[in-house]
N, C-alpha and C positions, 0 to 999 in steps of 0.2 A: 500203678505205684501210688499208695499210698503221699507221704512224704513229699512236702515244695523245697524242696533247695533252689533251683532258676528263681523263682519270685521272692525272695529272704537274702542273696548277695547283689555284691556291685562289684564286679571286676573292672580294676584299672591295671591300665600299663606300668610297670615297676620300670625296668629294664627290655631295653625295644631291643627282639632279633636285631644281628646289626653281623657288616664284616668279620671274620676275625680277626680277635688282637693276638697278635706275635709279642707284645711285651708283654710289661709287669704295670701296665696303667688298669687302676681302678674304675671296675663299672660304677660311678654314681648313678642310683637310681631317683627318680622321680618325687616329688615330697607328696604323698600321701593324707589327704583332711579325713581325717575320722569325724566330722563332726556329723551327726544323725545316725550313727552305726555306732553297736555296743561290742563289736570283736574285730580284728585284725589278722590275717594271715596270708605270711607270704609265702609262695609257690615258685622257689626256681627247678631249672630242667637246664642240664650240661646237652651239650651236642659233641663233637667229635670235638676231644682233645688231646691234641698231637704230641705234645713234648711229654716226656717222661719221666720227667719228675717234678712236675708241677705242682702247686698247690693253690686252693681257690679258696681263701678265707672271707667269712661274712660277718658284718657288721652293720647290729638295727641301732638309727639313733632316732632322736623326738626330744620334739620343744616347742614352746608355744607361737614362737614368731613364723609369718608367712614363711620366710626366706628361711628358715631353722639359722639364722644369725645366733640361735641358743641353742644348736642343736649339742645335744651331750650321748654318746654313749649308752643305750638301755642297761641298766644290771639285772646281772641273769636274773634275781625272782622275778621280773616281770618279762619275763619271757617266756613261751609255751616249747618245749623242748632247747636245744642250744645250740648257740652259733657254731658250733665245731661240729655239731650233726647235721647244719644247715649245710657247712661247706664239700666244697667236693677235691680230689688229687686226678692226676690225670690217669687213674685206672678206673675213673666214674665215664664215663662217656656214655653219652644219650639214657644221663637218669635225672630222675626229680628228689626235688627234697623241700621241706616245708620249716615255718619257726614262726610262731603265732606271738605277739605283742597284746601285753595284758594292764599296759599302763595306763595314765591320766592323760595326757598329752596331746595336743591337739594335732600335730603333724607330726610324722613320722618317714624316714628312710632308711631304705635298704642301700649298701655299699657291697661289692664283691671285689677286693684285690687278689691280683694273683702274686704267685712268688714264685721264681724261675721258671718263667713261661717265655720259652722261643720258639713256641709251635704254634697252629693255628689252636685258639679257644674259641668256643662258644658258649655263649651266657645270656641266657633270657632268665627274665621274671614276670610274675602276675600278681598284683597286691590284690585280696579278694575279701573285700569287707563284709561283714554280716551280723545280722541283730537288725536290720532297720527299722526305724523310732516311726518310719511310714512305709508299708509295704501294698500293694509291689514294687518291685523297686523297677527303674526303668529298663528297656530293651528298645534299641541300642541303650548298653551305659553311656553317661554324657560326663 
C-alpha cells in the first residue's frame, strides 16, 4: 500500500468505553489540543442500545482556554458534515458515525446527550487529529 495514514494521525481518547448509562446524562468528552495538527475528526461507534425510542444528540464545542471556560458551541460552517448526522436513535446499534471540525480554536470537545433513554446505552469516541506540522507522529500516542 502505497499511502501512510498510521504516521500522519494521533488518536486520542474522546469518550472512554464505560458501563451503561440507563438515563439521560451527558457523555462529556475529553478537551482535545489541536495544537501541531491542521484537521480534527471525531469517530463515535454506538453499541447496543436498548430503549426504543431513544435519541443521542451531538455537540462540538471549542475555545481557547485550557479548561474551555470559553467553550462556545461550533456553527455548522465549521464543521465537516453535522451534528444530527453525527448522532445516532436507538435503531443505530453497533454503528459509527463521524463530524470533522474545521475551526480556529485551539481546544475542542465532543458532548453526546441522550434523550429518553431508560435502557442500556453505549457510547464511545475517538478524536483522531491529522495534518501533523511534524511527522511521524508518535506510536503509542501520548
Amino acid at each position: 500500500m502505497k499511502h501512510d495514514l498510521f504516521n500522519n494521525i494521533h488518536p486520542l481518547r474522546a469518550i472512554s468505553p464505560a458501563a451503561a448509562t440507563t438515563d439521560d446524562t451527558a457523555w462529556v468528552g475529553q478537551i482535545i489540543d489541536t495544537q501541531g495538527f491542521g484537521s480534527l475528526t471525531f469517530l463515535l461507534q454506538s453499541g447496543s442500545l436498548a430503549d426504543a425510542d431513544a435519541v443521542f444528540a451531538v455537540l462540538v464545542e471549542d475555545g481557547d482556554d485550557v479548561a474551555l471556560g470559553d467553550a462556545a458551541a461550533v456553527s455548522d460552517d465549521l464543521l465537516q458534515g453535522t451534528e444530527a448526522l453525527a448522532g445516532f436513535t436507538f435503531a443505530d446499534d453497533n454503528e459509527t458515525r463521524k463530524i470533522g471540525y474545521a475551526g480556529h480554536k485551539r481546544y475542542v470537545r465532543l458532548t453526546v446527550t441522550p434523550a429518553n433513554n431508560t435502557g442500556n446505552a453505549f457510547i464511545s469516541a475517538v478524536a483522531v487529529l491529522g495534518h501533523p506540522r511534524l511527522a511521524p507522529t508518535a506510536n503509542p500516542p501520548v
